[in-house]
Every structure is written in structure tokens, then in C-alpha cells.
C-alpha positions as CSV (number, residue, x, y, z in Angstrom):
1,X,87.7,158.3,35.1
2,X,91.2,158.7,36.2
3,X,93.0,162.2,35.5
4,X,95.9,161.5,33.1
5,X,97.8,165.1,34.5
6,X,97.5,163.0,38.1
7,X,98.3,159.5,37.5
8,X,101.7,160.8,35.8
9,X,102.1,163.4,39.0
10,X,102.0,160.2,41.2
11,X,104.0,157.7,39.2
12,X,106.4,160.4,39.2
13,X,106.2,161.2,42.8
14,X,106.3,157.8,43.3
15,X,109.5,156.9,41.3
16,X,111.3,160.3,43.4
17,X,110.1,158.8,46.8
18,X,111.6,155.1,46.2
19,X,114.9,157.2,44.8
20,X,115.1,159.4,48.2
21,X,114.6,156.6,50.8
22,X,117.4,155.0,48.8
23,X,115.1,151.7,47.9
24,X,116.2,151.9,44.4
25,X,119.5,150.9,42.2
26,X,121.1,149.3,38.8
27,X,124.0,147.2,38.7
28,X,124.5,146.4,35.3
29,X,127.8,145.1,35.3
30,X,126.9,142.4,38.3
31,X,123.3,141.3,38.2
32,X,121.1,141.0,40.9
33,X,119.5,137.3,40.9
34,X,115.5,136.9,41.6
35,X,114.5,133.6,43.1
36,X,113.4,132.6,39.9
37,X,116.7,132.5,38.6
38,X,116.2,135.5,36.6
39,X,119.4,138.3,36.4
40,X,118.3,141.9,36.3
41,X,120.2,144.6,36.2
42,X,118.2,146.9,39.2
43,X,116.8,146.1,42.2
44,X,113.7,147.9,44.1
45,X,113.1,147.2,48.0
46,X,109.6,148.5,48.5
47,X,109.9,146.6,52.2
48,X,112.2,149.9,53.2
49,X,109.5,152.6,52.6
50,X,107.8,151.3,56.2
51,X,110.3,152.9,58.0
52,X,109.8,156.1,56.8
53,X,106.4,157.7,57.7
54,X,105.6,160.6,56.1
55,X,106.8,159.0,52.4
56,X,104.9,156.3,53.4
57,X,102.0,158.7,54.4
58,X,101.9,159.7,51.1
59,X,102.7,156.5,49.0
60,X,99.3,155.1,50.9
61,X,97.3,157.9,50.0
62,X,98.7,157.2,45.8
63,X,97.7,154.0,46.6
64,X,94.0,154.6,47.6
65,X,93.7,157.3,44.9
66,X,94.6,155.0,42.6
67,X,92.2,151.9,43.9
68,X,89.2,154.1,43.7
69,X,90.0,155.7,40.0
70,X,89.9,152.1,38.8
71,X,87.9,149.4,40.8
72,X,83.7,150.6,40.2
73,X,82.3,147.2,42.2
74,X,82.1,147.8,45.8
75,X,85.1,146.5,47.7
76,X,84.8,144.4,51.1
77,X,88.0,143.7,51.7
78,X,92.3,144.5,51.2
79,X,94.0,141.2,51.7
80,X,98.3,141.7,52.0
81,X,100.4,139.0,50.2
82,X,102.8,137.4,52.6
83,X,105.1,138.5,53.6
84,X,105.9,141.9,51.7
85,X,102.3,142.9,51.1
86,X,101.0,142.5,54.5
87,X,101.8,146.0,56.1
88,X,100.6,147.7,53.2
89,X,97.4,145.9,53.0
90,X,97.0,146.6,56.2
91,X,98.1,150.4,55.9
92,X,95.5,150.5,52.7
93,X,92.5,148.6,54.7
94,X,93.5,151.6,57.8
95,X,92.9,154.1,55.4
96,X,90.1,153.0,53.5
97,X,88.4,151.5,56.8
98,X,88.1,147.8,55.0
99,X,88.8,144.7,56.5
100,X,92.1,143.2,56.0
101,X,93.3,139.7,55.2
102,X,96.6,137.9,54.1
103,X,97.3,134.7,52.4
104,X,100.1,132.9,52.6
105,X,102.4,131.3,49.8
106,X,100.6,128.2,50.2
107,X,98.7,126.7,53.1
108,X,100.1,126.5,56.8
109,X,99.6,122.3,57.1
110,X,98.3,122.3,60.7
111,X,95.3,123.7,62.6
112,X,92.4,124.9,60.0
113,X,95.0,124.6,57.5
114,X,94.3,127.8,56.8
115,X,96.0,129.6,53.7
116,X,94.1,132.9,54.4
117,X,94.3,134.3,57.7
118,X,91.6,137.0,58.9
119,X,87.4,137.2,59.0
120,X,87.1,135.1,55.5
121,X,83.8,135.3,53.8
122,X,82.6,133.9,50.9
123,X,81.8,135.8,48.0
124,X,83.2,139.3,49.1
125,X,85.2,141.6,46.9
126,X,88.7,141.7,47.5
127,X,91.2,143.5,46.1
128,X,95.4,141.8,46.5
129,X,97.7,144.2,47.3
130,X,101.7,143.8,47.1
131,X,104.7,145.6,47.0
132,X,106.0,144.6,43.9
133,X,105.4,143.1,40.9
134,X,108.1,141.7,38.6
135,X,106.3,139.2,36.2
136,X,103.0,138.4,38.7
137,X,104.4,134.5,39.1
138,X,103.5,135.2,43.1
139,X,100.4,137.2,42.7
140,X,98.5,134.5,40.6
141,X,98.9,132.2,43.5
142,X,97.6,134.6,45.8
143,X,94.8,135.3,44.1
144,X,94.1,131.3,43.5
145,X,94.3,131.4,47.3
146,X,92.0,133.8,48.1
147,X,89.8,132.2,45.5
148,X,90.1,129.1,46.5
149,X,88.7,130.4,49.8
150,X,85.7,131.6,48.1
151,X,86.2,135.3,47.7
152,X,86.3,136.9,44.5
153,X,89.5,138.6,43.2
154,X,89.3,141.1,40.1
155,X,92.4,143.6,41.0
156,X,95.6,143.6,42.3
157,X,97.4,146.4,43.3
158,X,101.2,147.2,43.6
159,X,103.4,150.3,44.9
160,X,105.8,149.4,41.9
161,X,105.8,147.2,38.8
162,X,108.4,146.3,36.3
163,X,105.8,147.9,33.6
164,X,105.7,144.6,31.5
165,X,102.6,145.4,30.7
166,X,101.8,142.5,27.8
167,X,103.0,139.9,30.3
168,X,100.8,140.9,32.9
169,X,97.6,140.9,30.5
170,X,98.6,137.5,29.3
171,X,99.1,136.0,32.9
172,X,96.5,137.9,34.8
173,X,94.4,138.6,32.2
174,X,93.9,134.8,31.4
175,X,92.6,135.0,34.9
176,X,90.0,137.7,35.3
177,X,92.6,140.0,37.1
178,X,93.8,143.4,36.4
179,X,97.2,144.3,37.6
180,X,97.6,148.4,39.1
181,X,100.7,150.0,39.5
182,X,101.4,153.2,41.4
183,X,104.8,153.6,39.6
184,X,107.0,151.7,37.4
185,X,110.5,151.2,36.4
186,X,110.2,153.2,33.0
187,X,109.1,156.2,35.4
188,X,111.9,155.4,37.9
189,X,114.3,155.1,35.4
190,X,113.4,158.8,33.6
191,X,113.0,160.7,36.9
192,X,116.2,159.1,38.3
193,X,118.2,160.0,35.3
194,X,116.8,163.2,35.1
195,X,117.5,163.9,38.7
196,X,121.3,162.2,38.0
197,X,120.6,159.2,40.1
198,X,121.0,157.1,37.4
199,X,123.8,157.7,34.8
200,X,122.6,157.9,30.8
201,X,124.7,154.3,30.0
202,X,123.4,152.2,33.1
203,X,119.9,154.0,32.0
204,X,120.2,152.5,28.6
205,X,120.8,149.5,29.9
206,X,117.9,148.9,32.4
207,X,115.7,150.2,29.6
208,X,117.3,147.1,27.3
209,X,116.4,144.8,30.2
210,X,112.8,146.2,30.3
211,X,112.3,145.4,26.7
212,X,112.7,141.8,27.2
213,X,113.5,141.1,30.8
214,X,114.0,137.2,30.2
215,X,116.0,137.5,27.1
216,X,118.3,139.4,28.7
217,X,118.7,137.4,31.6
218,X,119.4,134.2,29.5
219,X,122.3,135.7,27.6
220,X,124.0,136.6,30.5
221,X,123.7,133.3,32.5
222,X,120.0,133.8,34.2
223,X,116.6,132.2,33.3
């Protein structure tokens, strides 16, 4: 069973190393748009921590804490997301000494057609890991790639998430996945405002965004 005291620790430590490596920031007043259309009022580049070693080091080691706390089954394999997952599921299968995969977005269209790349094997245990995770559109078609492939996907694991927790249960969920987050932007939020990072009103406003991400992207122009 995970330790409560711990998990918070790293989702904490997390949030502080993202703020430090200068990966994370709000713009309330001029949305950032996603390629889904979507406006939100922060962005979080995850892609930046792989420049800096020792945070990264560290992040890695959150990461595997947190994959054996909650996955019991045995685990054959840590396939990357392209492109943003890739080096960390590579980083993660290092660490863990697993073999490592990626799928693509969708299948290459020449050669074996291939849409995941690496030793494939039917009927081993994977486990998807990305960098991010904003409302798991792109992880459910990973995981219907690797699937499709004949391995079997139960978990997916990010170094941050939006925390929208309900919509990841209703879209993974319906799938037999469970989405893991080392940190998320409720965390990032309270340690960068605690820190002063984050003033109190642009604070607030995230924190509106978080409560209904889409609805607050429609009234201001966004999907």
C-alpha cells in the first residue's frame, strides 16, 4: 500500500521541480491554445526536464516509486508515447531494467506498418508512460495501439496531470485503464503560490479552470 506522508512528499517535490526548471506558467489574461482547440489558462512543458539531470534523476525515481506502489501484476514492459513519452519510457525501462517500446500516433503506412516499434510480444504486461496528461484524448489511442498489437495495457503513468480526476475514470476507466500521476496542477498551483511563483488572483483563476476545464474554455472563445 502506498504511504499517504510520501505520495504528498513527491507530488510536492514534483510540482517545486517543474517550478525551478521553469517548465511551468499561467497566463490568464491570453490563453494558451491546446491542439484540441481547448484555451487554458497555464501551460506545463514536461519535454524541458530532460535537460536537466539530476531533477530528472529524481523525477524518474518518483516515477518508479510510484509504478511499484500501485501496479501488483508483474510488468514486462514500459512503452513511451510518441513523441513526448519516449525518453521517459525509456529512462523508466533503464531504471527498472524492462524492456522498452513506443507507439506512434497511428501507424507508419510503409514497411511492417508497424504502429509499435521495439521486441513486441503478445500478451505481455505493459504499462504507457507520458509526460502529460490533460484529458487522456492521446493516451486512449495509445493504449488501443499497443492493444491492438496484442499486449495488454491496465496503467498508464504520467509525470503530471491536470487532476481531472472524474474525466479520467470515465474515459479510461471505460477502458480497463488506470491513469497515475506523479503531480498535478492543484499541487503545482498550491506550492507555486505558496512559494510566490504564482500570484493569489492568477491562482484563483487556474483553480476556476481546473473546476471545469472545457466550460471555461468555451466562454472565452475555445472548445
Amino acid at each position: 500500500m502506498a504511504n499517504v506522508d510520501s505520495r504528498q512528499e513527491h507530488k510536492e517535490r514534483m510540482a517545486r521541480i517543474l517550478i525551478d526548471i521553469g517548465a511551468v506558467g499561467a497566463r490568464p489574461e491570453k490563453p494558451f491554445v491546446f491542439t484540441s482547440g481547448t484555451y487554458s489558462p497555464v501551460y506545463i512543458d514536461v519535454r524541458r526536464l530532460i535537460s536537466f539531470v539530476s531533477e530528472r534523476e529524481e523525477a524518474v525515481a518518483m516515477l518508479e516509486a510510484l509504478v511499484k506502489e500501485t501496479v501488483s501484476e508483474p510488468i514486462d514492459g514500459v512503452a513511451g508515447g510518441e513523441t513526448a513519452g519516449i525518453p521517459y519510457a525509456a529512462f523508466l525501462g533503464w531504471k527498472m531494467r524492462l524492456p522498452m517500446l513506443y507507439v506512434r500516433k497511428q501507424a507508419k503506412g510503409f514497411g511492417r506498418n508497424a504502429q509499435v516499434e521495439g521486441d513486441v510480444r503478445e500478451g505481455d504486461h505493459i504499462i504507457l508512460v507520458e509526460d502529460l496528461m490533460f484529458d487522456s484524448g492521446s493516451k486512449l489511442n495509445f493504449i488501443n495501439g499497443l492493444r491492438n498489437a496484442g499486449l495488454k495495457v491496465n496503467h498508464v503513468f504520467v509525470l503530471a496531470s491536470y487532476g481531472l480526476t472524474d474525466e479520467y475514470e470515465k474515459s479510461l476507466g471505460a477502458i480497463g485503464v488506470q491513469g497515475h500521476w506523479v503531480t498535478d496542477w492543484p499541487t503545482i498551483i498550491d506550492v507555486g503560490e505558496r512559494i510566490g511563483y504564482f500570484s493569489p488572483k492568477d491562482s484563483e483563476m487556474v483553480r476556476e479552470f481546473l473546476r471545469d476545464p472545457h466550460a471555461w474554455s468555451r466562454v472565452r472563445g475555445g472548445k
